[in-house]
C-alpha angles and dihedrals in degrees: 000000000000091000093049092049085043090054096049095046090054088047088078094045103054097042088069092047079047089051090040091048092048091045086052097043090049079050097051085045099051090040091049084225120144137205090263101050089049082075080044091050098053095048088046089057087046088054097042084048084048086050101048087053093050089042093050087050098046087052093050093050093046093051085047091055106052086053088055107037085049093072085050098044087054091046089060088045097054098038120125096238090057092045087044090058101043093050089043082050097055095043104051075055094052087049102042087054088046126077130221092052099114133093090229095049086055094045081066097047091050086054095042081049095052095045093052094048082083087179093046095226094137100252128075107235131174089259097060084060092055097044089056093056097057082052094053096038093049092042094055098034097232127184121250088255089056097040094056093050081050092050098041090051085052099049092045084050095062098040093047089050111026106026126230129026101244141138083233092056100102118164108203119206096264090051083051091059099037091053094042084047085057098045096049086047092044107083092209098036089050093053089054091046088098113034087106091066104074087061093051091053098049085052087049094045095068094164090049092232094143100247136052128252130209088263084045091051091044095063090043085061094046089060082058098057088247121134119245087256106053083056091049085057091044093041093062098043096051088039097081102167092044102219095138094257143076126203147220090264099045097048099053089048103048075052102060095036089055086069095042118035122076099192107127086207098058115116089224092079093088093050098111091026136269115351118254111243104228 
């Protein structure tokens, strides 16, 4: 009797462990899973779980280290050797746009230099304008008329470019190549930097043939305080197409070549005679 109670109170019991084995197996079945995956499974639980936690602490780290890595990130931006390059970068460009940088375009300006200090006493004053024009005028025989236009551009020269007419206005030789630096490199300055030229041709054309001659040249180069030879030197570079003569045109414009051009193989660097070494 025991044995039969015992049995129909255990029929309950293992129809649910029946019910609980065939849901399991109908879940098995849909899932396609067998006995042998559910260990799989597990383990692969275990490995997803594993995962999750190495995940989480990558990110974390990750997060920790770009707070970390932008301060040093600012501090190579802002340091003095990247500034410093930047800044040597911009300005070999400036310089490379800009004209008057070179050794040889200085070398003009410290003979122009030489050549307009008419007293030779190292700086460029008003009087050595002045002086100059007298030189010019007498030289080419002009008439009072000619002679004032010639004396008023030249007074308009000096008070466009250097200020005041006084006996205290000196220009030195390295004022003489900062302001010329920033004429060449002025648009409008550069296209006045040869208004003075015209009147030095119609001085140096004393015939009035229109054009100058060697003997012509070689006055021109004696107002300068140059020797003849040093104009016959000069004479045969700037004269290109060698016909003797050289004419309005292309004086003006071996003149103002001569500012702005910083060829060493244009002929416009005799211009104003042989170049000073230093």
């Amino acid at each position: 009797m025991s044995f039969a109670l015992l049995r129909s109170h255990s029929r309950p019991a293992l129809a649910v462990i029946e019910r609980q084995v065939r849901a399991l197996s109908s879940t098995l079945t849909i899932t396609d899973f067998s006995a042998t995956n559910t260990t799989k499974t597990v383990d692969g639980k275990k490995n997803y779980l594993q995962h999750c936690n190495k995940t989480f602490v990558s990110t974390s780290v990750r997060k920790y280290s770009k707070k970390t890595a932008a301060p040093e990130r600012a501090y190579n931006s802002d340091s003095d050797s990247d500034s410093d390059d930047e800044r040597d970068t911009t300005r070999r460009q400036r310089q490379r746009k800009e004209r008057g940088n070179s050794e040889f375009w200085r070398r003009k300006m410290r003979t122009l230099h030489g050549v307009l200090d008419v007293n030779k006493d190292g700086v460029i004053s008003y009087d050595d304008f002045m002086l100059l024009t007298e030189k010019f005028a007498s030289l080419g025989h002009l008439d009072m008329k000619a002679k004032n236009e010639f004396r008023d551009i030249m007074r308009t020269t000096w008070e466009q470019q250097w200020g005041e007419i006084t006996p205290y206005n000196l220009v030195t030789v390295e004022q003489y190549l900062t302001e010329m630096h920033h004429v060449v490199n002025d648009k409008d300055l550069k296209k006045k930097v040869h208004r003075f030229l015209p009147y030095l041709y119609k001085a140096v054309d004393k015939d009035r043939s229109g054009s100058i001659s060697l003997l012509e040249f070689k006055l021109f180069f004696r107002c300068l305080g140059l020797t003849e030879e040093n104009a016959a030197v000069s004479f045969a570079v700037i004269d290109k197409n060698g016909d003797g003569q050289i004419t309005l045109d292309e004086f003006v414009k071996l003149g103002k070549d001569f500012f702005v051009s910083e060829k060493e193989a244009h002929v416009s660097r005799m211009f104003w005679g042989p170049l000073v070494e230093h």
